[in-house]
KETORPA-322505 format. One record per residue: residue in one letter; x, y, z of N, C-alpha, C in turn. Coordinates in steps of 0.02 Angstrom, whole numbers, padded with zeros to 5 digits, always signed. Example, Ala and Ser with C-alpha at 12.3 -4.5 7.8 and 13.67 -1.06 7.14 Angstrom:
BEGIN
A+00660-00284+00390+00615-00225+00390+00660-00165+00390 S+00642-00112+00354+00684-00053+00357+00645+00002+00394 
END
This chain:
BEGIN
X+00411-01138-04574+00443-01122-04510+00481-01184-04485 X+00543-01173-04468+00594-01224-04438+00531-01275-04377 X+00554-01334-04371+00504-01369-04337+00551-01348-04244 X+00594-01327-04245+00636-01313-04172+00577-01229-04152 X+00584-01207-04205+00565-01140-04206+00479-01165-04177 X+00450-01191-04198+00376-01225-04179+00369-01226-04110 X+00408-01267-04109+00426-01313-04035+00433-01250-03976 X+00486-01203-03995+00510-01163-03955+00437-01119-03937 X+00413-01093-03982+00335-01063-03969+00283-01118-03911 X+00281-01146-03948+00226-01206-03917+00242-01205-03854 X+00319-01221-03828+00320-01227-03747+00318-01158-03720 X+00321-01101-03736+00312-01022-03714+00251-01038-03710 X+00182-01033-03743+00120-01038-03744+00109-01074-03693 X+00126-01159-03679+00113-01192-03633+00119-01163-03561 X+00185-01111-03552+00197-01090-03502+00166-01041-03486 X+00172-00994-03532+00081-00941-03523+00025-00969-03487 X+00000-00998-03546-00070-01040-03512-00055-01041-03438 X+00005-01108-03425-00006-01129-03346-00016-01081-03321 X+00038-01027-03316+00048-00979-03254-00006-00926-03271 X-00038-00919-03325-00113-00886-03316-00161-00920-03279 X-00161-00972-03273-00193-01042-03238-00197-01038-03162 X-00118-01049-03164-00106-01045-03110-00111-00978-03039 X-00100-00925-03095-00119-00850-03047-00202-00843-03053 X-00268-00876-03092-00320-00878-03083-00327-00918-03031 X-00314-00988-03032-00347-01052-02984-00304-01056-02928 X-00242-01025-02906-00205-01055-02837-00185-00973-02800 X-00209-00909-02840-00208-00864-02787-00246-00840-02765 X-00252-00807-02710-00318-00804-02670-00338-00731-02685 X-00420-00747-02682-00455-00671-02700-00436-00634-02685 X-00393-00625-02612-00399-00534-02583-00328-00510-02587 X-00271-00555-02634-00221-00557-02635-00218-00476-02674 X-00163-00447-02649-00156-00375-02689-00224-00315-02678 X-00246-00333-02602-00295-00300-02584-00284-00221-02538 X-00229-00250-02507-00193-00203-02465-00125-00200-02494 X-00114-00173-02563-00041-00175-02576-00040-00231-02598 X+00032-00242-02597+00092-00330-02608+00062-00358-02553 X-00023-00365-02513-00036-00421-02470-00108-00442-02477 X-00117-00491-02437-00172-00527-02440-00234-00502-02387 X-00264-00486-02406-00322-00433-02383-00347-00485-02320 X-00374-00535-02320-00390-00588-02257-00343-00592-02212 X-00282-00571-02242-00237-00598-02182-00253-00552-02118 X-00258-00489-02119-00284-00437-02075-00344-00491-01994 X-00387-00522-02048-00439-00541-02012-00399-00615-01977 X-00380-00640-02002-00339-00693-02008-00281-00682-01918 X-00259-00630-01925-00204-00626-01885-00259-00583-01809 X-00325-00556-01834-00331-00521-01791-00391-00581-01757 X-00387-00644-01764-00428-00696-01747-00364-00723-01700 X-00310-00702-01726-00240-00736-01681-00241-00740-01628 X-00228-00791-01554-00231-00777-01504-00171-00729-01479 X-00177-00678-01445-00141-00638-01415-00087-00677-01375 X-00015-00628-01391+00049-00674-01383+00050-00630-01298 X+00039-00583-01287+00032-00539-01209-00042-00543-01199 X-00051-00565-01141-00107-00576-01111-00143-00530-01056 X-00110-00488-01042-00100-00422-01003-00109-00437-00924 X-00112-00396-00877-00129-00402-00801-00188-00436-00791 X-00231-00419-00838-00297-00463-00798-00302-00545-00799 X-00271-00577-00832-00250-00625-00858-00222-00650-00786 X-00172-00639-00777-00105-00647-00719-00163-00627-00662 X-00185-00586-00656-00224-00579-00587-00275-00642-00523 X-00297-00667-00582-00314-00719-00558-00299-00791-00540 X-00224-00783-00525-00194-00834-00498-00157-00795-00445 X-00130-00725-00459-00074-00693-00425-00116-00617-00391 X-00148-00619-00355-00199-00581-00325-00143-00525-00284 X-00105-00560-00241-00077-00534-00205-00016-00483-00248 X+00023-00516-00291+00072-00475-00320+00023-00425-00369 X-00023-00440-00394-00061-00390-00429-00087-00319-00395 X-00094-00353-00332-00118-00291-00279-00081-00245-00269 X-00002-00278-00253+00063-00228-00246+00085-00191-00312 X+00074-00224-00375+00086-00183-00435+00053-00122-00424 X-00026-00164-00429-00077-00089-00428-00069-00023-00405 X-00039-00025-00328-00018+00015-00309+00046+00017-00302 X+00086+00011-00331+00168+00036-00349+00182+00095-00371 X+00238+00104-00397+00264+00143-00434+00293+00133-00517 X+00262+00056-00519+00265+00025-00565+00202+00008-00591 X+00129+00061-00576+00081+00068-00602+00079+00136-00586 X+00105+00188-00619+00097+00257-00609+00071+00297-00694 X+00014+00293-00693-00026+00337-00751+00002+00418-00735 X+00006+00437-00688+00020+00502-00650+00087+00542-00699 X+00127+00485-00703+00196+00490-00716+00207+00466-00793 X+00151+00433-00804+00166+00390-00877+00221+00329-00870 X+00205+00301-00805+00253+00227-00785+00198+00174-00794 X+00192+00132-00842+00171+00066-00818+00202+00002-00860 X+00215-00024-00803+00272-00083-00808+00216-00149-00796 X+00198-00180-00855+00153-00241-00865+00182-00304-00846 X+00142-00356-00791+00181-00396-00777+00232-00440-00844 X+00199-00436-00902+00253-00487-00964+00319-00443-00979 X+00318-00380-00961+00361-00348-00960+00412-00367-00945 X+00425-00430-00878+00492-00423-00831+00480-00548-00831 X+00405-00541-00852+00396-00620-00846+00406-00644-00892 X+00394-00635-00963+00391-00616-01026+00316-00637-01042 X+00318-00674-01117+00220-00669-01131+00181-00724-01103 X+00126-00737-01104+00082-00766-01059+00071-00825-01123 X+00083-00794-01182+00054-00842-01239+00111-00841-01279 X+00113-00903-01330+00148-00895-01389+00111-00926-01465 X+00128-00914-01526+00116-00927-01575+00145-00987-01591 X+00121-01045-01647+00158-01096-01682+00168-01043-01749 X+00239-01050-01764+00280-01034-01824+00265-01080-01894 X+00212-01089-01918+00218-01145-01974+00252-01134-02027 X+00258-01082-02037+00291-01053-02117+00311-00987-02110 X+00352-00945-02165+00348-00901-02145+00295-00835-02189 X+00233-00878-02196+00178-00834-02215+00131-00857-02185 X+00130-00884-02130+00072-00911-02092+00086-00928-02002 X+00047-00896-01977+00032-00895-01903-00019-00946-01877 X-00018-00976-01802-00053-01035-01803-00069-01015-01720 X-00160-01006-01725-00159-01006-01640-00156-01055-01577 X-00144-01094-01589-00117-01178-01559-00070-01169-01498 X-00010-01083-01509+00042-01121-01477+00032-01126-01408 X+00070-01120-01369+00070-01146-01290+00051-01088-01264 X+00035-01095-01206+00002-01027-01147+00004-01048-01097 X+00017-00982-01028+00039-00996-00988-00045-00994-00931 X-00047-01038-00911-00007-01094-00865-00005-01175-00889 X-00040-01189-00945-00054-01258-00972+00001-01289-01020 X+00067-01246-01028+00112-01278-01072+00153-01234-01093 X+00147-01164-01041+00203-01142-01046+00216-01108-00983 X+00292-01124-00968+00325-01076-00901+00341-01027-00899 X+00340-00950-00871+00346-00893-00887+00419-00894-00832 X+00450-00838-00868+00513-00821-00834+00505-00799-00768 X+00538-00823-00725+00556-00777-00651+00633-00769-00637 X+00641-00695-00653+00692-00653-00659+00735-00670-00598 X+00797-00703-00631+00849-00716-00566+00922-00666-00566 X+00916-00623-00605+00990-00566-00611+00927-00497-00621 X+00901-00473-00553+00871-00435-00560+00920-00359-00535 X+00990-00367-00545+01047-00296-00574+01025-00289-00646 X+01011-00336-00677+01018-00329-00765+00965-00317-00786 X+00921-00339-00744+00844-00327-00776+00828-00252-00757 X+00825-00219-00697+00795-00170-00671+00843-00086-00673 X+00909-00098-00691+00952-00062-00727+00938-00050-00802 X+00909-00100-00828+00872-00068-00896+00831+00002-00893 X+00794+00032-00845+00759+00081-00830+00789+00132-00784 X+00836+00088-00735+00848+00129-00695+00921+00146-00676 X+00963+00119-00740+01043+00156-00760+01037+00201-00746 X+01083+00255-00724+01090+00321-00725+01114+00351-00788 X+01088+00382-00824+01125+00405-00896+01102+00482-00922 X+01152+00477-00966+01133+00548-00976+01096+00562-01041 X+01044+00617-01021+00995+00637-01059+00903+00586-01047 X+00938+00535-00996+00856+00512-00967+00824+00550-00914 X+00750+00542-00929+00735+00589-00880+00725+00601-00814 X+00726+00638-00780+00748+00624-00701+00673+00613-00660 X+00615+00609-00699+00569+00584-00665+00590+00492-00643 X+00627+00492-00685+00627+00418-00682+00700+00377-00633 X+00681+00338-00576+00739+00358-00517+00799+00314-00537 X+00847+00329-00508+00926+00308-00561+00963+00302-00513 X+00988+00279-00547+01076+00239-00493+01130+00234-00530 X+01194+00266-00503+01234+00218-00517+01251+00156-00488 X+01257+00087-00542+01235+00048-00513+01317+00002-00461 X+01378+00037-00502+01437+00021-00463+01428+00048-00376 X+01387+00103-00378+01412+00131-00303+01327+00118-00267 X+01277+00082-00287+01216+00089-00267+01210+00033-00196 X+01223-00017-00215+01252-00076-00157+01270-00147-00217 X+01324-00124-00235+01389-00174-00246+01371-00207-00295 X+01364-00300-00307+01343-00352-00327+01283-00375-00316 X+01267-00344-00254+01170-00366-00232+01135-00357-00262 X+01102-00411-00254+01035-00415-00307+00995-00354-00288 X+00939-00335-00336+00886-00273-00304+00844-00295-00274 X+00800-00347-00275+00753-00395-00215+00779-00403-00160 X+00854-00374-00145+00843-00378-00060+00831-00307-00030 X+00828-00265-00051+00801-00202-00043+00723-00174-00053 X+00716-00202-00113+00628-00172-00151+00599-00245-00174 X+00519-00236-00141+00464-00272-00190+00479-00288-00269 X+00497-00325-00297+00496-00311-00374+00434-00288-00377 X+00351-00305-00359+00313-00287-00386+00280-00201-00368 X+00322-00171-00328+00310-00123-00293+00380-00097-00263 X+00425-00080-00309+00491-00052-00282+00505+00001-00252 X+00461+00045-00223+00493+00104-00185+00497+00072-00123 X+00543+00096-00092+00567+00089-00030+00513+00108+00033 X+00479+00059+00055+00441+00086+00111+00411+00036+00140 X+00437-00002+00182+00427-00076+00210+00402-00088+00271 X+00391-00005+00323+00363-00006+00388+00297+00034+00365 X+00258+00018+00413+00196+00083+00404+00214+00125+00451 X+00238+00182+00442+00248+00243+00481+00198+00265+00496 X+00136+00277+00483+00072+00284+00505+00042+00270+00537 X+00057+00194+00554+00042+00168+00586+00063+00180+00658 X+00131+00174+00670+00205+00201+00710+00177+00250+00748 X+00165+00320+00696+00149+00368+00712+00090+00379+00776 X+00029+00337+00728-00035+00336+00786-00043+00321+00837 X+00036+00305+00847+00034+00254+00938+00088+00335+00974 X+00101+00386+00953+00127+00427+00967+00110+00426+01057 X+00165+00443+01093+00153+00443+01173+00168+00519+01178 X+00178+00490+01254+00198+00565+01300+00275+00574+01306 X+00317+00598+01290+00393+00613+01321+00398+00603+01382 X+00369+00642+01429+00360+00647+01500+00369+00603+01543 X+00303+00547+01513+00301+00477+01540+00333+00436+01543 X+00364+00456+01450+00428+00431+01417+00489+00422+01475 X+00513+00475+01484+00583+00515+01524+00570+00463+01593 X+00512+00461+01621+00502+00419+01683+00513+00336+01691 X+00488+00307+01628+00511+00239+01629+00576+00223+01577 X+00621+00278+01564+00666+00273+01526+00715+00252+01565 X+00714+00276+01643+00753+00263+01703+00798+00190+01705 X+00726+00130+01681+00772+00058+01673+00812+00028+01628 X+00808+00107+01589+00856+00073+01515+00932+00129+01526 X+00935+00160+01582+00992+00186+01573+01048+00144+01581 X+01064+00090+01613+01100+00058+01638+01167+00038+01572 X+01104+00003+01502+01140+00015+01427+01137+00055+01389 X+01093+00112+01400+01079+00164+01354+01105+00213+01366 X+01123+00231+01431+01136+00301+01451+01091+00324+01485 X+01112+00387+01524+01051+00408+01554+01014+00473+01524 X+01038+00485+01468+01015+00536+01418+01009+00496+01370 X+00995+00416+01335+00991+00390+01288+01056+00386+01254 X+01117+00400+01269+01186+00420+01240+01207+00353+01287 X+01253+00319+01245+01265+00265+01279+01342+00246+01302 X+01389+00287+01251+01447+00316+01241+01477+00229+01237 X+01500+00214+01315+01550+00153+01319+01503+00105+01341 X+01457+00087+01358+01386+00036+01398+01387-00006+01322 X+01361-00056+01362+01347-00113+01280+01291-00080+01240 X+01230-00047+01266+01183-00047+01213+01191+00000+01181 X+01145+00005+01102+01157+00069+01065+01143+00131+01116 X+01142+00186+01059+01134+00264+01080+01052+00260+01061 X+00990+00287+01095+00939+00280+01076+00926+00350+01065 X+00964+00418+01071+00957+00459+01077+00939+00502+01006 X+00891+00518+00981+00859+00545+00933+00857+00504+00865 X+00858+00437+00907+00827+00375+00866+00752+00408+00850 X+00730+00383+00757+00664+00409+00755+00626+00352+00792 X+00563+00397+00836+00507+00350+00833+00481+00302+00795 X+00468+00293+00767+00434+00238+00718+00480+00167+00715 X+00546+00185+00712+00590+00135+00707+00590+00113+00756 X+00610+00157+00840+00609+00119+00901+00558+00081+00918 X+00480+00101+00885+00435+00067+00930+00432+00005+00867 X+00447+00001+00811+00446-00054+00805+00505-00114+00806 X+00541-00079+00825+00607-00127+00848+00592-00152+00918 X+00556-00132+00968+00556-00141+01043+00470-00202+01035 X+00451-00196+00982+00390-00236+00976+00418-00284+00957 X+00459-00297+00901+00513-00365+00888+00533-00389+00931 X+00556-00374+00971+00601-00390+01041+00541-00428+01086 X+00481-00387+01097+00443-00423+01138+00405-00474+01089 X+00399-00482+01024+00350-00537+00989+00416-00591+00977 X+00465-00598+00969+00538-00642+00948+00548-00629+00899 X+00517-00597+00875+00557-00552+00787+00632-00540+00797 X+00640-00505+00858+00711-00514+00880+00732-00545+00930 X+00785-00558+00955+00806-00607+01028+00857-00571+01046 X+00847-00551+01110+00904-00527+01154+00929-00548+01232 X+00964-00591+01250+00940-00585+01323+00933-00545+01355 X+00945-00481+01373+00915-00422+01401+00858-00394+01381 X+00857-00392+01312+00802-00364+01268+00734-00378+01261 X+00730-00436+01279+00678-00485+01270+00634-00491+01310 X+00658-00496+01401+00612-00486+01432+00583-00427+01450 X+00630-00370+01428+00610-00305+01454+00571-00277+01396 X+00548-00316+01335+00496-00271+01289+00439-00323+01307 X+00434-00389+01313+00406-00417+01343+00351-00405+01390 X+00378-00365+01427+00321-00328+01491+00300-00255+01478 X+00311-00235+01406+00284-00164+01405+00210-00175+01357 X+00176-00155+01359+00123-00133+01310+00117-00066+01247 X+00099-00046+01225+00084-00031+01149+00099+00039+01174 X+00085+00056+01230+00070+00137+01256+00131+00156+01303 X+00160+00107+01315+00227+00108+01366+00260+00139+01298 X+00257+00079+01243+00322+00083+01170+00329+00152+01166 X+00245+00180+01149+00248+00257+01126+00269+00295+01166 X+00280+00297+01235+00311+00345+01280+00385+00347+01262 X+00389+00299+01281+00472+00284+01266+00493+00295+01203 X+00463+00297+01152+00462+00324+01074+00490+00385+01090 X+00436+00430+01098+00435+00490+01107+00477+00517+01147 X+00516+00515+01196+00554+00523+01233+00633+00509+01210 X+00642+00473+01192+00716+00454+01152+00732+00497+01100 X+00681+00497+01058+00668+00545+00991+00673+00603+00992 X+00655+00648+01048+00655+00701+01039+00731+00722+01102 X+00776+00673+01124+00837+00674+01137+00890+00695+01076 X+00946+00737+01114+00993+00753+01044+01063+00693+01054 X+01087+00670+01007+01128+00612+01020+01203+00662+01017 X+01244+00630+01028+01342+00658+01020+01368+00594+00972 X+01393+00650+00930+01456+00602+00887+01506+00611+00938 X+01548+00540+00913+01622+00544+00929+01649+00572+00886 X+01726+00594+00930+01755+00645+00905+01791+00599+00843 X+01809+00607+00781+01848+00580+00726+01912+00565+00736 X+01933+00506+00770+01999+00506+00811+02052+00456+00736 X+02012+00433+00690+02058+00412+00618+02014+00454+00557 X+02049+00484+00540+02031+00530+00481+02022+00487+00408 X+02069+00435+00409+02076+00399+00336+02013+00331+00371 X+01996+00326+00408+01958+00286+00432+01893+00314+00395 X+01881+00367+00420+01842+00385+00421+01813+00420+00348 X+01859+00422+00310+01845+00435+00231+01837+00368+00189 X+01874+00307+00232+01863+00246+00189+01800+00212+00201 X+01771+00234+00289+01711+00231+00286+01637+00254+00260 X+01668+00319+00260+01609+00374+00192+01586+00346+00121 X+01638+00307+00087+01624+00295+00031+01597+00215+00026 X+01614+00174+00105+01597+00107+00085+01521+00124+00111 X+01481+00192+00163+01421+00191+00171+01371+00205+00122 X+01404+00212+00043+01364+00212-00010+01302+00181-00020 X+01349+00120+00008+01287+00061+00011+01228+00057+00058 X+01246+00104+00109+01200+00120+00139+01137+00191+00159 X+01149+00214+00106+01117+00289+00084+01031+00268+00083 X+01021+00222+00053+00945+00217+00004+00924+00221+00063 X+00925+00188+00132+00875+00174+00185+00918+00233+00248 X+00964+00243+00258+00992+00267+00324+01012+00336+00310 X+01003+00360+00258+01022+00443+00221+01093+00465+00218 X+01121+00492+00165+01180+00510+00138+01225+00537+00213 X+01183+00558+00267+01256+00584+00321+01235+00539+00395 X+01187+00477+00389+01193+00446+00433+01087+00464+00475 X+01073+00487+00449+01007+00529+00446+00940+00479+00408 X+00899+00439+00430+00873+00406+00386+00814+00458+00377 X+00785+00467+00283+00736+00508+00281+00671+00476+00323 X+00662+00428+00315+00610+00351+00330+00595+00345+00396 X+00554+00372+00423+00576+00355+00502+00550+00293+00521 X+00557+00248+00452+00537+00165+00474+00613+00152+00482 X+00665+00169+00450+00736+00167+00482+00772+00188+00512 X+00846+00159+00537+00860+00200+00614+00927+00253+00592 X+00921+00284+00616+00981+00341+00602+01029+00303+00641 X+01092+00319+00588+01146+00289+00622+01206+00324+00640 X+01179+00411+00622+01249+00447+00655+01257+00458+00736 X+01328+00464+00770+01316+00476+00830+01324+00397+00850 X+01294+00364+00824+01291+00280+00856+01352+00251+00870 X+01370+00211+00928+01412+00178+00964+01463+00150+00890 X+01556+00152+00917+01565+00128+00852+01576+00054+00865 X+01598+00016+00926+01570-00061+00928+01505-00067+00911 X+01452-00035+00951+01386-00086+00932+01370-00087+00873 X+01400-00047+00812+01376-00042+00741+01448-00120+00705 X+01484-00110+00726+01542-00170+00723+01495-00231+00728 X+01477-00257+00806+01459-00283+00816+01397-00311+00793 X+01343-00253+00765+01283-00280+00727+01282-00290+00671 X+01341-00261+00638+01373-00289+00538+01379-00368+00564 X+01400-00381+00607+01449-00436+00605+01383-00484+00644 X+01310-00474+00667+01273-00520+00699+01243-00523+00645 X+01232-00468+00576+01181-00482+00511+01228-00522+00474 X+01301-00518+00468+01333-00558+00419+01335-00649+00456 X+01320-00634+00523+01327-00708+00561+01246-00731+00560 X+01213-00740+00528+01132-00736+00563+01100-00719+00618 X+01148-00685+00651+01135-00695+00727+01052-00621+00742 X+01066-00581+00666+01015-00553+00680+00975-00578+00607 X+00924-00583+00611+00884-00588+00551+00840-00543+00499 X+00879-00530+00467+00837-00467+00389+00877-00471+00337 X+00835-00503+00278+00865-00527+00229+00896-00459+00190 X+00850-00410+00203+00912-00360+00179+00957-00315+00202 X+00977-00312+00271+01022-00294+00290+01093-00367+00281 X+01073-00417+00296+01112-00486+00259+01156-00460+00199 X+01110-00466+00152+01121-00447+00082+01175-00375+00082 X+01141-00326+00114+01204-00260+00115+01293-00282+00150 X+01273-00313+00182+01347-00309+00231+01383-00375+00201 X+01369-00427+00178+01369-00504+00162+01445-00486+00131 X+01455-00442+00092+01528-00412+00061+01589-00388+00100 X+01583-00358+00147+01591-00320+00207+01651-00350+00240 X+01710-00358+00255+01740-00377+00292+01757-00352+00359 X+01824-00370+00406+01817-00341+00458+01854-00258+00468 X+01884-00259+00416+01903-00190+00413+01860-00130+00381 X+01800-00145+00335+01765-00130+00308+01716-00112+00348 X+01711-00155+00384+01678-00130+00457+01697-00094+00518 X+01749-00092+00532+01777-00025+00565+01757+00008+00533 X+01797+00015+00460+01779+00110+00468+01709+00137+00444 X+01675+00082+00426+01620+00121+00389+01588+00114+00465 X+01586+00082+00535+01582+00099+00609+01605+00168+00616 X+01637+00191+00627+01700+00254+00648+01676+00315+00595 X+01640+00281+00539+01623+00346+00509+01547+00382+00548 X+01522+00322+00545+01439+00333+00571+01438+00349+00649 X+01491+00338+00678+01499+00377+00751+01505+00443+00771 X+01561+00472+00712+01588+00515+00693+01545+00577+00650 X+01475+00553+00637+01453+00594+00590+01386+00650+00637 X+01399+00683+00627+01354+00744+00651+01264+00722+00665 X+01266+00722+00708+01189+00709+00743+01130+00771+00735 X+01068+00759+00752+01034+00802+00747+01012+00819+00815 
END
């Protein structure tokens, strides 16, 4: 036999051997246990520290936002909604990457070495669910988000951790319910700006006239705690008590208010579409469903001018009425004024 021909055998053999060698002594027993894998790895990965750490985790630093999840609408089993805080923070934990056949429980966790996200473009985040589109399902609540309110963020409207809309306790409101009667009798010192039917027409103050309860008595409690400042306003909620509010509640409320008559027509259509922005809390014709908010049809068309223009000045304080009007200019405010004057009362 040629001595090349030898040679050529000899190193085949050599290479046999090794890699018989080598697939005995350097691969691991459970290799090809589960398939093309390594049977430990199972145990291996399920020893892994968890990259989501879930609510209970987060609870015990964040008690309070956990509380408002709990009861959200962003913990709804009912509905098949639950929105986990890593969901929107991202994970609580992470992995070290050593290779790419090996996981390492080492990596960072939050709070000792790692920072969790707090969502600052919450249009982009919360439009993930709640785009309006077609073929999602309508349990699930939607917007379009061009005509919903503008560029504003959604935190000036809703809890992130509890986003339905409902920021007064109406129940509360409610339980202080008065007398009309009594109402009608000390209503006497507010005609001077209100009207003497709560209709205020040309007088500086609003129309209080089938203002809901709930809203008046807690707007007239602002007034007397400095939640709000008025010089008129101030001393005269000032001297009422809890049972005066509810009279006077009750009495306004169950008043019927007057629109003005529609004296600009294009006014009043350019105002319809800029009150888009104001549907979620004050209702599509000026009607708030909420009677933690104030109906605004029928209402004075200065004093609604005038109170765009005290939320866009600080002069009144609520970060989300701010946030709605902050866009708003002065013509923008006429008419979407002139529309809400203009719009049919109850």
């Amino acid at each position: 036999m040629p001595r090349h021909i030898f040679r050529l055998i000899l190193v085949i053999l050599v290479c046999v051997v090794v890699g018989y060698g080598a697939k005995r002594f350097f691969t691991v027993n459970s290799f090809y246990e589960y398939g093309h894998y390594r049977g430990d790895s199972v145990a291996d990965i399920a020893s892994d520290k968890p990259k989501f750490k879930g609510v209970g985790y987060c609870a015990s630093c964040h008690a309070k936002q956990t509380a408002e999840w709990s009861n959200g609408v962003h913990n709804s089993s009912d509905i098949g909604k639950i929105v986990k805080c890593e969901v929107c923070h991202g994970a609580g934990g992470e992995r070290d990457v050593l290779g790419p056949f090996e996981a390492s429980a080492t990596g960072a966790d939050h709070p000792n070495n790692l920072k969790m996200v707090v969502p600052t473009d919450t249009r982009k985040l919360c439009t993930f669910c709640h785009e309006r589109m077609t073929g999602r399902p309508l349990q699930q609540r939607q917007i379009v988000v061009a005509d919903h309110a503008g560029t504003q963020q959604c935190i000036v409207c809703h809890n992130p951790h509890s986003p339905k809309l409902n920021l007064t306790p109406v129940a509360e409101a409610a339980a202080q319910a008065g007398d009309p009667i009594v109402g009608k009798a000390k209503a006497a010192a507010c005609a001077g700006c209100h009207g003497a039917e709560g209709v205020s027409r040309n007088l500086p103050g609003p129309s209080l006239a089938g203002q809901n309860a709930a809203y008046f008595a807690e707007a007239l409690k602002a007034y007397g705690t400095g939640g709000r400042n008025n010089p008129m306003m101030s001393p005269a909620a000032q001297g009422m008590n809890a049972e005066d509010t509810g009279h006077l509640a009750a009495y306004f409320s169950g008043l019927k208010c007057e629109a003005a008559p529609a004296s600009d027509a294009q006014a009043v259509l350019a105002g319809k579409a800029i009150a888009s922005k104001c549907t979620a809390c004050h209702g599509a014709d000026g009607r708030a469903g909420n009677g933690a908010w104030p109906n605004l049809a029928g209402q004075s068309k200065d004093y609604l001018v005038n109170a765009i223009k005290a939320y866009k000045g600080g002069a009144r304080n609520n970060g989300m009425m701010a946030g709605i009007v902050k866009d708003l200019n002065d013509s923008d405010a006429e008419s979407v004024a002139t529309y809400y004057a203009s719009a049919a009362c109850k």
